[in-house]
N, C-alpha and C positions, 0 to 999 in steps of 0.2 A: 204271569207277569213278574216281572224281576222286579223286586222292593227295591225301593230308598233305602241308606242307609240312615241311621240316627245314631248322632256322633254326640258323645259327651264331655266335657271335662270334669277330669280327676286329676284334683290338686295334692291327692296325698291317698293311701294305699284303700281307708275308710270310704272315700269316695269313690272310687273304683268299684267298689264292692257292688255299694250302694247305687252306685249310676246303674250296672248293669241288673243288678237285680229289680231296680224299677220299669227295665226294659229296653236300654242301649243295646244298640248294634258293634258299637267301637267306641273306648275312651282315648281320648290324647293326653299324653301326661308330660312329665320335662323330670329330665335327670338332674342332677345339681349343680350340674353346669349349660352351659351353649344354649338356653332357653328364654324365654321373655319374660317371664314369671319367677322371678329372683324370689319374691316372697314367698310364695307357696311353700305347700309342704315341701314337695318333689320327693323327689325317687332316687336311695340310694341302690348298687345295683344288685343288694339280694332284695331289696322291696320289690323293683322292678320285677326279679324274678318270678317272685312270688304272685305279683297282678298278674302277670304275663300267662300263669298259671291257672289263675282263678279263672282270668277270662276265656281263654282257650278252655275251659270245663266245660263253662257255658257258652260256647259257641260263637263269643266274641272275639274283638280285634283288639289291639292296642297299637296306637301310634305315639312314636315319641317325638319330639319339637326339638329339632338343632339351630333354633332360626332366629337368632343372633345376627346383625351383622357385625363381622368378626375385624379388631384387630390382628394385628402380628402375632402378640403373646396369646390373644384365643387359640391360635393353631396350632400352639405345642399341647400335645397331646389326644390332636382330634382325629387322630387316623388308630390310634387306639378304640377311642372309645366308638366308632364305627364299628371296629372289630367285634367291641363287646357287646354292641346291639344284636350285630348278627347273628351271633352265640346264643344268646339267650331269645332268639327266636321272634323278635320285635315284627310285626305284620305291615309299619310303613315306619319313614324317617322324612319330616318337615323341614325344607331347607329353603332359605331365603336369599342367604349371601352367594355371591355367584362364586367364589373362592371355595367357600365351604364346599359347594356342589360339583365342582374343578375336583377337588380334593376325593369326593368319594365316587367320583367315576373312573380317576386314576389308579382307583384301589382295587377295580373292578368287583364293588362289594356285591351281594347276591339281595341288598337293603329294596324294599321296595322304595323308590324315591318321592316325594311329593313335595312340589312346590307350596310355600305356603301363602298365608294372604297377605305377609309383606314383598313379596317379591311385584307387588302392584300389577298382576293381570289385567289389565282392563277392555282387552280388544283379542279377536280375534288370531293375530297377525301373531302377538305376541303369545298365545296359546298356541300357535303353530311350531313354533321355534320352541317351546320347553316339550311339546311333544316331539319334535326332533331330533332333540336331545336325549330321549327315551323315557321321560319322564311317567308314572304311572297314572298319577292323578294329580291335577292341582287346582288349590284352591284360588274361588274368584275372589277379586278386591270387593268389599263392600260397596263401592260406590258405582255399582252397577243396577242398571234399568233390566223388567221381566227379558222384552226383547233384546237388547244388550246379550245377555244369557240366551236365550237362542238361538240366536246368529252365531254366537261361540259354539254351541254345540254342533250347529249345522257342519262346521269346519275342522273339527279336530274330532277323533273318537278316543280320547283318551277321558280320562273318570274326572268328574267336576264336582267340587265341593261346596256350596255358599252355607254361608254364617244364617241361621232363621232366629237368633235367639240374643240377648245378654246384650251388653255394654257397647254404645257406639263413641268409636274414637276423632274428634274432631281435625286431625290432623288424617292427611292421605293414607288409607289402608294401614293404619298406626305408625309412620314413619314419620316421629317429631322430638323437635329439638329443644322442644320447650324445656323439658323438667332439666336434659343436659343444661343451657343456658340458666335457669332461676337457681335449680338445686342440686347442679354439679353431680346428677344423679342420669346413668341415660338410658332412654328407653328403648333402645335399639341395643340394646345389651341384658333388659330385663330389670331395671332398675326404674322404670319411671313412677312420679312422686303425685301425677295427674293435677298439673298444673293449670289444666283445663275447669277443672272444678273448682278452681279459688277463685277468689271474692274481686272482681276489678272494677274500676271507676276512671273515668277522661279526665287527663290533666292538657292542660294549655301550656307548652314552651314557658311563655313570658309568665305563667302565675304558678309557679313550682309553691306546692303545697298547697294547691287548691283545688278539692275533687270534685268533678261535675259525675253523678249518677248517668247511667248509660237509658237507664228505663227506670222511673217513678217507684223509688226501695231505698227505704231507709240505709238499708245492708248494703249497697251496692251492686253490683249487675255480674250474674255469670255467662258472662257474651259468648263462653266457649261450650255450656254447657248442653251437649246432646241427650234427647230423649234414650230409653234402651229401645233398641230391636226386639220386633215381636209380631212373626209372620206364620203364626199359627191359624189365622184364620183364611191361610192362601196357601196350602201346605198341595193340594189339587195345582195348581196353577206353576207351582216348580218340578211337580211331580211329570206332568205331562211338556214341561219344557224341556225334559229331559236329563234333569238332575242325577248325579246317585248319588250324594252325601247332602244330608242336612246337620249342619254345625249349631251347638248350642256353645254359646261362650262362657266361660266363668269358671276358669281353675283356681282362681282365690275366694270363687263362694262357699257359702255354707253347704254342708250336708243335709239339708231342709230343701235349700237351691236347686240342689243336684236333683235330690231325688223329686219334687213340684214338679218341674219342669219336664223332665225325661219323662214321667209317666205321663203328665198332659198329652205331650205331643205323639208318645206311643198309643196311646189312645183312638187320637185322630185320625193318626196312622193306618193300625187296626179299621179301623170301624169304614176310612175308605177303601181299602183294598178289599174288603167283604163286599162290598157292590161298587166300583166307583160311578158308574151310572144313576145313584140316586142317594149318591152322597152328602149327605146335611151336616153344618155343622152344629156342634152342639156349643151354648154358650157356656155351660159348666166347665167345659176346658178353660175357657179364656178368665172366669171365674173364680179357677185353682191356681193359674200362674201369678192371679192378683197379691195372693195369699202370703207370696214369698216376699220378702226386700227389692225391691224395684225403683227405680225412674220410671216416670208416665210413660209408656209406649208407643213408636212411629213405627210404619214400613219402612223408616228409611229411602234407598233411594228406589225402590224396586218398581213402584208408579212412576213417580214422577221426583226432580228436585226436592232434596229439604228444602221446605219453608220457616216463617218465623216458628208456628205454630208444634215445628218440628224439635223445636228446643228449649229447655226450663231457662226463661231469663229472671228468675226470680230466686230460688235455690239449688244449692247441690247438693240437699236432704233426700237418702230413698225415701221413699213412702214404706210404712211398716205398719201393715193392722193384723197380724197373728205375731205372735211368740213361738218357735220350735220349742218343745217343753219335754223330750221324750223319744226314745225310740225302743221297740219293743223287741227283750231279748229274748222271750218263752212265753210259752199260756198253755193254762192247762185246762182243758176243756172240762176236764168232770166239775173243778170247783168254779171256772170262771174266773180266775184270778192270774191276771198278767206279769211278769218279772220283765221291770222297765229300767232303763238306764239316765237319769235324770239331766238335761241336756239344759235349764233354766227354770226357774225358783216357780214349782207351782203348786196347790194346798189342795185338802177338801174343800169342797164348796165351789171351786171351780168349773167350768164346763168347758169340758174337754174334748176336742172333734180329733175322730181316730182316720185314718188312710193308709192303705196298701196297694200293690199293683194286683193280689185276689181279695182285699179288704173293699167291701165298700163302705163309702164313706158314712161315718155315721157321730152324733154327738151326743154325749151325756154327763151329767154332770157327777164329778169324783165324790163317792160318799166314806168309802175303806180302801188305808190306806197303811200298810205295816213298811218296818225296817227291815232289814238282810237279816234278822233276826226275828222277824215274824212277830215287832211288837209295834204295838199300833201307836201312827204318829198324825201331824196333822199338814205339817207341810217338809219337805223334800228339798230343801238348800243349798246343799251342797253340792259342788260342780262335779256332774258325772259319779252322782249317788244311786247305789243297787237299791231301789223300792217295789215295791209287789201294791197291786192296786185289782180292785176288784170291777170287772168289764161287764156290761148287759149284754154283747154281743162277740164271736169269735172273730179272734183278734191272728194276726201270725209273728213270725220271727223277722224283726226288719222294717213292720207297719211303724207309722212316724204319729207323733203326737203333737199337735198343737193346740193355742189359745187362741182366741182371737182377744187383742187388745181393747181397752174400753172404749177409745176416739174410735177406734174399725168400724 
């Protein structure tokens, strides 16, 4: 049986690493320019090289994101930086704008091409026409039903991507104008300000400066605020519709983000394709994606319509009950003693829950704890400080450390 693929994002060279070493199949990342994700780390092009490196070691993909819809002056320079993809050996290139995509067929690059989720796939007809075009693989819109996605497959044999994971965008397959109109900022360039998340209240024409609350909240109403996606408990049900890419979103999250999630869902993964005849899921996956910074979780549209139910009309606060506090750089088995990289402020006396992709999971509370100098401290403060801490169980190079919060 040909596997799924498991798609990650890496917003910067760290996450890459760490995506794949948790168990990605393929990360998608954005160069420093023509991508959506303006804020991210991104990829200058020895970065690039170098991910492009790592991953092909381990037997990974990298796609990079051109998917911009582009002005005039985006296009000086974009038949270049095609070239430099090619060079450095890039495995796909995400393209949205139809100009952009003009532009590197003209080139006759050797790029693999892929449509990405802004180009609004929604239908059949229109998967027809970018496989036409010779497209390799493209990703569907979000706002697609199971069967929706069947019926696509039924008709086109080209490679299909959907999103299972991260951030839903209230505006069509992320094409909005919001953040351009409020904050001159635009998101179809990689610049959006997620204007969706702020704070609104109904005003009346004739009573200007009088806010009516939208829903019973002092704070006023987030009417645009969507739950995150989170289709891990249905990972069977895309698999047999005939998927091959499953997309997690979130190249502006944490390295905590990355790596939660990518190994949940490799997990799941795993453990179906061992029998998927008697495939069960387990609820500790859905248990460890809790773990990370989140919005409460919908399937989105994959049953049926969002409903109310489908969206936080109350805040635009993740929910956070662990701390990332750690990630482990060495351990030396004969003494038990870890060399960790201090990732947020944590002390003796704490209890500390350890995870890896060959780690299991396990918690205990920090009793010894020295400096890069092997002299004994009590708490670890400083952002991305070398500490050595004493473990009950074997730990590896990469294994992540967290707390759980007091309110968790």
């Amino acid at each position: 049986m040909k596997k799924v693929e498991l798609l990650a994002p890496a917003g910067n060279l760290e996450k890459l690493k760490i995506a794949i070493h948790y168990g990605a199949d393929a990360v998608y990342i954005g160069g420093k320019d023509y991508g959506l994700r303006a804020a991210a780390g991104n990829f200058s092009s020895e970065e690039m090289a170098e991910g492009l490196g790592y991953a092909h070691q381990h037997q990974a993909k990298v796609y990079v994101t051109v998917n911009i819809f582009a002005h005039n002056t985006d296009l000086i320079g974009l038949a270049a930086y095609f070239e430099e993809l090619e060079r450095i050996g890039v495995d796909g290139v995400l393209i949205a704008d139809p100009g952009v995509w003009q532009i590197a067929r003209e080139m006759k690059t050797g790029l693999n091409l892929h449509i990405s989720t802004q180009a609004n796939t929604t239908n059949w007809a229109s998967a027809r026409f970018w496989e036409s075009q010779g497209v390799k693989r493209i990703v569907l819109a979000r706002e697609l039903s199971l069967d929706e996605i069947k019926e696509i497959r039924s008709r086109v044999r080209c490679e299909l991507e959907v999103f299972v994971h991260g951030a839903m965008c209230i505006s069509y397959s992320g094409r909005c104008l919001l953040s351009n109109y409020m904050a001159g900022r635009d998101a179809n360039r990689g610049e959006c300000a997620q204007p969706c998340r702020w704070n609104y209240a109904l005003v009346e024409e004739k009573r200007p400066g009088v806010y009516f609350p939208i829903s019973e909240d002092e704070r006023g109403s987030y009417v645009f605020n969507s739950q995150d996606l989170c289709l891990i408990n249905h990972l069977p049900d895309l698999i047999e519709a005939g998927v091959d890419s499953l997309k997690i979103e979130g190249r502006m999250k944490s390295v905590h983000y990355v790596a939660t999630i990518v190994q949940a869902y490799r997990k799941a993964l795993e453990t179906y394709y061992q029998d998927p005849g008697s495939y069960v899921f387990d609820p500790l996956w859905y248990e460890e994606i809790t773990k990370v910074s989140h919005r409460d979780y919908t399937t989105g549209f994959l049953f049926d319509k969002p409903r109310a139910a489908d969206h936080n009309y109350n805040t635009s606060t993740y929910l956070r009950y662990y701390d990332f506090v750690g990630l482990v750089l060495d351990y030396d088995p004969e003494t038990g003693w870890a060399t960790v990289e201090q990732r947020n402020n944590f002390k003796t006396g704490d209890e500390l829950e350890f995870t890896g992709p060959n780690t299991e999971l396990f918690s205990q509370k920090l009793v010894k704890m020295t400096d890069d100098e092997d002299a004994g401290i009590e708490v670890a403060p400083h952002p991305r400080q070398i500490v050595h801490i004493l473990v009950e169980h074997p730990v590896q190079i990469g294994d992540m450390i967290r707390r759980a919060k007091d309110e968790g």
